[in-house]
N, C-alpha and C positions, 0 to 999 in steps of 0.2 A: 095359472096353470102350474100344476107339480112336476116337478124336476125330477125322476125318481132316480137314485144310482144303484148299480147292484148291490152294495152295500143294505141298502134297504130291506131289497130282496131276502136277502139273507135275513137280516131282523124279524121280517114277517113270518119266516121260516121258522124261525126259532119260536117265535110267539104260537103258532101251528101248533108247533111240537110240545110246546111246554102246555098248550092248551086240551091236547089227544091225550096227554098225561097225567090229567087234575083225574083222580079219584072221587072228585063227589059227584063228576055226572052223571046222569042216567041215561038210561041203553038208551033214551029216543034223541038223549045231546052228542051220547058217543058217535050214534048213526048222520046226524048232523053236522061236527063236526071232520066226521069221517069224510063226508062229502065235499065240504069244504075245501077239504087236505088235498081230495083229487085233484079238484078245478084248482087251485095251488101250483099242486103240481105240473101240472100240465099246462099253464102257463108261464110257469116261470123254467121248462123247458125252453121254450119259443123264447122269452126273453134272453135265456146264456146262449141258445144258438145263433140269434141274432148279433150278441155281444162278440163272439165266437168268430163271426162273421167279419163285423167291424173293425177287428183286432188283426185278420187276415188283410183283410184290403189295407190298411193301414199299414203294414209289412209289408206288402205287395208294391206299394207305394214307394214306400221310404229301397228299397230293391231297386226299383226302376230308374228312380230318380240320382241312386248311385252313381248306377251305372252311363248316366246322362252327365254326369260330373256338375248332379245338384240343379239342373238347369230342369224345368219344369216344362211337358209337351214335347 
């Protein structure tokens, strides 16, 4: 199974982008790749918010646990 990190994310992103921007395609790859770029996007929405997510509770956490004087429950 793959491990993906946001990192990644990002690379693929970039690869997207550098790809909606090659000049020899033609209008039926533009529209293809256009579509692509959506489902893209909109998943790698879902992925930062989850990330987003993760990053809170983990805050949220490390807050609690403070205030417990480190003692966990």
């Amino acid at each position: 199974m793959t491990k993906n990190k946001l990192e990644d994310l990002n690379n693929h992103l970039f690869e997207q982008l550098e790809r909606l921007n090659d000049d020899d395609l033609t209008d039926e790859q533009i529209k293809s790749e256009s579509k692509r770029a959506s489902a893209m996007a909109e998943i790698s929405e879902q992925i930062i918010k989850n990330a987003g997510l993760a990053l809170k509770a983990i805050g949220e956490y490390n807050v609690d646990t403070e205030h417990k004087g480190g003692q966990i429950g």
